[in-house]
C-alpha positions in Angstrom: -34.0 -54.6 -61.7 -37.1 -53.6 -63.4 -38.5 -50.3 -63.5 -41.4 -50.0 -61.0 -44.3 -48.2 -61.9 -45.5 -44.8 -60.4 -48.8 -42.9 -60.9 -48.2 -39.5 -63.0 -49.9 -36.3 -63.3 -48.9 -33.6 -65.1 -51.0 -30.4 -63.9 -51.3 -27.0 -65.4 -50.7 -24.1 -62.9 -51.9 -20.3 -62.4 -54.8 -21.5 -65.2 -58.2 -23.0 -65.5 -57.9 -23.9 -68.8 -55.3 -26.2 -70.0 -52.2 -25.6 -71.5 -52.2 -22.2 -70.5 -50.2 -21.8 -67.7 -47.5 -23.5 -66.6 -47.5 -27.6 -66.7 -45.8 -29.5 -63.6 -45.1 -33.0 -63.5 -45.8 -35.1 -60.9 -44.6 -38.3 -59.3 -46.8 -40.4 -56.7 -45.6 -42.5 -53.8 -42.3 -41.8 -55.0 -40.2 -42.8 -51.5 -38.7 -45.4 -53.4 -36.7 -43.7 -55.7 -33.3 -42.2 -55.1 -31.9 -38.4 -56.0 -30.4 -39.7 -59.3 -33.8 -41.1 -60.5 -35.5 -38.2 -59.7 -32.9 -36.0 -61.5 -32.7 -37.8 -64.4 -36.7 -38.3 -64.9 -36.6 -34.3 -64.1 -33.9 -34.0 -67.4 -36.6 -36.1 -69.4 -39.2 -34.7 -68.6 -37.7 -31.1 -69.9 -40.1 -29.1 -67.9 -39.6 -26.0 -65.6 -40.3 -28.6 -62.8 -40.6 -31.9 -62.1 -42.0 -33.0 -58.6 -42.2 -35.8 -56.3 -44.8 -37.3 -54.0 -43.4 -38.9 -50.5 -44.3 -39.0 -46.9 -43.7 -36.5 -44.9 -40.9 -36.7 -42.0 -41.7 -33.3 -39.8 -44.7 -33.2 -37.9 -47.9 -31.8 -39.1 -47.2 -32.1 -42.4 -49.5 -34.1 -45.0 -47.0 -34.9 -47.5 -43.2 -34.0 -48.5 -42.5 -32.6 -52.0 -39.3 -32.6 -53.5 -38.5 -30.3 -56.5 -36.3 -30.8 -59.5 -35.5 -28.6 -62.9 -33.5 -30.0 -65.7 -30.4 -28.4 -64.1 -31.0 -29.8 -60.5 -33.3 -29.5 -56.8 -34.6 -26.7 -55.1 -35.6 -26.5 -51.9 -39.4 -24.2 -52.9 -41.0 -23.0 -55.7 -44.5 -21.8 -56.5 -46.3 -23.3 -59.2 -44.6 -26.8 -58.3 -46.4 -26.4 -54.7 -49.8 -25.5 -55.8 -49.4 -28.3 -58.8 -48.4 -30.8 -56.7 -50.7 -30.1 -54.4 -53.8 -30.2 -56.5 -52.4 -33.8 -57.9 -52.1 -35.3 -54.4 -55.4 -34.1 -53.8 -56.9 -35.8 -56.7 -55.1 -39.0 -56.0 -57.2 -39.1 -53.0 -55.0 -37.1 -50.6 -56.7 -35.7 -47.4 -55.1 -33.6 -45.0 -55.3 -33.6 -41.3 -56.9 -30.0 -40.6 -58.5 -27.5 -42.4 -55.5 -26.5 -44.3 -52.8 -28.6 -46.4 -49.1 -28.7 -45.1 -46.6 -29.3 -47.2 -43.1 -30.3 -46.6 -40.0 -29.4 -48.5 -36.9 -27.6 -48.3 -37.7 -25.0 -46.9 -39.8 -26.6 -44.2 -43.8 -26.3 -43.9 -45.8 -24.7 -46.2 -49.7 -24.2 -46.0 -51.9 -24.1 -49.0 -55.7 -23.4 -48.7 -58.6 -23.4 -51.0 -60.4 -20.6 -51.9 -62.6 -19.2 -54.9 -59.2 -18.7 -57.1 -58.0 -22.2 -56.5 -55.4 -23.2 -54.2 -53.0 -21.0 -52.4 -50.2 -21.0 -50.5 -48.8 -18.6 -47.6 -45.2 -17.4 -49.3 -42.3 -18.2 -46.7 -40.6 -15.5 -45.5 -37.6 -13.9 -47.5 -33.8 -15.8 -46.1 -32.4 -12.5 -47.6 -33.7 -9.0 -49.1 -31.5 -6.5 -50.3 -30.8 -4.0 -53.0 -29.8 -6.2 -56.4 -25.6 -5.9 -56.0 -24.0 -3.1 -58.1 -22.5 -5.6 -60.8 -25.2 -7.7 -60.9 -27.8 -4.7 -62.0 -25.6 -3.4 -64.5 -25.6 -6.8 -66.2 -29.1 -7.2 -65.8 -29.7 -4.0 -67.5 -27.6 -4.4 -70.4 -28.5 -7.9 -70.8 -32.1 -6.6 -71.3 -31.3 -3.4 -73.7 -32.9 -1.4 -70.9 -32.4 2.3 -71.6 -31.5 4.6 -68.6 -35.0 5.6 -66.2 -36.8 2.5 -66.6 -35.5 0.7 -63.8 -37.5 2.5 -60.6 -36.5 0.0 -58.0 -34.7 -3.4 -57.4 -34.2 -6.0 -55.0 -32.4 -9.6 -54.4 -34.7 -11.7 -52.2 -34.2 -15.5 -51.2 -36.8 -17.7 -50.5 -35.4 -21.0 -51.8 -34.8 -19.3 -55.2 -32.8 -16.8 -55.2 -34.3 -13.6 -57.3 -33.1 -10.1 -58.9 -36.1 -8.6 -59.0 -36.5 -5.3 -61.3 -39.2 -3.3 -61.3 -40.2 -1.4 -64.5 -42.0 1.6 -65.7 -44.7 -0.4 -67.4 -45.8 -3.3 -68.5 -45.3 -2.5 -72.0 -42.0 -2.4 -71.2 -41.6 -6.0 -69.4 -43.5 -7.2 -72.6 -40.7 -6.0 -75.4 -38.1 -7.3 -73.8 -36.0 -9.5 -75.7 -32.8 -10.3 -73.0 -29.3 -12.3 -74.3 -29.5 -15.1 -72.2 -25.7 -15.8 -72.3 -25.1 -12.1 -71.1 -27.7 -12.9 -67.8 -24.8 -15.6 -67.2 -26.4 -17.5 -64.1 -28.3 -14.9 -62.5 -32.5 -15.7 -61.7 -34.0 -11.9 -63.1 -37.3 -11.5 -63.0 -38.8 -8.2 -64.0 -42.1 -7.0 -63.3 -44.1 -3.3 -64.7 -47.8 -2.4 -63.8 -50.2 -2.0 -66.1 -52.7 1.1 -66.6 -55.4 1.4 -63.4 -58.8 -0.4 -65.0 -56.7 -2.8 -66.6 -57.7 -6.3 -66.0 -54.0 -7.3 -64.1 -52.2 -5.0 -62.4 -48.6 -6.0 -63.1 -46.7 -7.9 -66.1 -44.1 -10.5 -64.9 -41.1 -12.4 -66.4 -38.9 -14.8 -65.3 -35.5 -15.3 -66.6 -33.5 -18.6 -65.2 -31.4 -19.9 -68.2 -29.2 -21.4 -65.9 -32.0 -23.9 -64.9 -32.1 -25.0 -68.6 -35.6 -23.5 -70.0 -34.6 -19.8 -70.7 -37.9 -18.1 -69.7 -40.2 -19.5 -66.9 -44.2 -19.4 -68.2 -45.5 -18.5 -64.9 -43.2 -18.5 -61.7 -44.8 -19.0 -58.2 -41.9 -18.1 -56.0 -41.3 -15.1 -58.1 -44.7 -13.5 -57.9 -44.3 -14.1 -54.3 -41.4 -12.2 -53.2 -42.5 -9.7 -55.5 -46.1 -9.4 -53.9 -44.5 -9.2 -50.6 -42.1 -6.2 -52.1 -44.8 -4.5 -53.8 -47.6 -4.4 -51.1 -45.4 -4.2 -48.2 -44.2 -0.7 -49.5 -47.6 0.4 -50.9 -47.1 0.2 -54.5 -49.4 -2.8 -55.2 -52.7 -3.2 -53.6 -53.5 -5.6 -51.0 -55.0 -8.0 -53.3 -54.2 -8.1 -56.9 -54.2 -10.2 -60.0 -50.4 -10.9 -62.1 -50.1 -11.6 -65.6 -47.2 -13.6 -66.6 -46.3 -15.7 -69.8 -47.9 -13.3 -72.3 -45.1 -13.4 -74.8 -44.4 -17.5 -74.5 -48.5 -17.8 -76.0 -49.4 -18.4 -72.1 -51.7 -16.3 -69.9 -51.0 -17.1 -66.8 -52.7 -15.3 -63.8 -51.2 -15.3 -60.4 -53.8 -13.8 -57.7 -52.0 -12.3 -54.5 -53.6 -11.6 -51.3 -51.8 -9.7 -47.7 -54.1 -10.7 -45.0 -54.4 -8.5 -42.1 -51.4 -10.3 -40.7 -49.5 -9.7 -43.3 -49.0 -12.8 -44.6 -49.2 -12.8 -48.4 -50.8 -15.9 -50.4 -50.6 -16.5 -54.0 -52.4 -19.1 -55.9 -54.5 -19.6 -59.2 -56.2 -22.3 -61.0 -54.8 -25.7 -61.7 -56.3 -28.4 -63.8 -55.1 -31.9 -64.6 -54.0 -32.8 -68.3 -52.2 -36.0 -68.3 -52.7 -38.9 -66.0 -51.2 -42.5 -66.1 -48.2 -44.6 -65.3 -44.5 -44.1 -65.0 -42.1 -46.6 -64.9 -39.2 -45.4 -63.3 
């Protein structure tokens, strides 16, 4: 049977100028395709993620997204959402209210537009607990990290599944140079703040090598959970701006926002760089 086209987008996330953040790619109208396709166009593709376009099947949403690394589906992540977004909106996308709704494995998800770009409301954590005993020590000498500069940790699940370590400085998130094989499968990402007056307040990495890409440029779902550690227990503001993808020749910025309710959104800029046809 032949290969039926699709429109493509590939969109570059937490950035308003291309090829600095991190690049999603996008299928349109993509109902017709079945999980194998979509994995094995996610392999080619080689990217952090590789999204796709369909309708949505719970009410009130505008669209379903389904998410796939090189290694296999998940059910959220961050800059996939706000990439995806911005590509059905281009495509001529227009959602029923006020606010987008998207659909994926983890159920609804709202993004809204605002003077950083678009946003999304991070879904509450499935778990959030101390990083397990074993797991930290691994973490820490997979990273060379020398006793003190770990000053808190947590594991938190929102579709990824994070050990998040917090670090005495940014400085010290930058140096790192971690042996991926001695991470074995474990999602780490680290994050350090920078000096006040400092034009972001915090440095973040994300290590997934299981997922095939080693380091992560600029991680949605990671800045999330972290955002809703950091300002829930007062040691990030209320609204702050993440760095993340310094030492890959990125600068992503992530800006993170707790609204009175306590909902926290992150979002950034996202600009289109490829557009066209994929036969699939």
């Amino acid at each position: 049977m032949p290969a039926a086209p699709h429109r493509f987008s590939q969109v570059d996330v937490f950035t308003s100028e291309p090829l600095r953040g991190n690049p999603v790619a996008v299928v349109h109208d993509a109902d017709d395709l079945d999980d194998a396709q979509m994995a094995a166009f996610a392999r080619w593709t080689n990217l952090s993620e590789t999204t796709f376009l369909l309708a949505p099947t719970l009410p009130g949403a505008d669209y379903r997204l389904r998410i796939f690394t090189p290694g296999g589906e998940l059910p959220f992540a961050g800059h996939p959402t706000l990439g995806s977004c911005h590509a059905w909106l281009a495509a001529g996308g227009r959602p029923a209210g006020v606010e987008v709704v998207q659909e994926c494995g983890v159920g609804r998800v709202v993004l809204r537009r605002g003077d950083s770009g678009l946003r999304f409301a991070a879904p509450e954590p499935l778990a959030d607990t101390p990083v397990a005993p074993d797991v930290l020590r691994r973490a820490v000498g997979a990273l060379g990290l020398p006793d003190g500069a770990v000053v808190d940790h947590r594991f938190v699940d929102n579709g990824p599944r994070w050990n998040i370590l917090l670090l005495d400085s940014a400085d010290r998130v930058l140096a790192l140079r971690p042996d991926g094989a001695a991470l074995g499968g474990a999602h780490v990402g680290v994050v350090g703040p920078y000096p006040p007056g400092a034009e972001a307040a915090f440095e973040v990495r994300a290590f997934v090598g299981d997922l095939g890409i080693g380091e992560d440029p600029v991680t949605g779902s990671l800045n999330a959970v972290v955002a809703q550690w950091l300002t829930g227990t007062g040691r990030a503001p209320s609204s702050y701006v993440a760095a993340q993808g310094s030492v890959l020749g990125r600068a992503g910025r992530v800006h993170v926002e707790r609204d009175a309710s306590g909902t926290v959104w992150v979002g950034g800029g996202t600009v289109t760089c490829v557009e066209g046809t994929v036969h699939l």
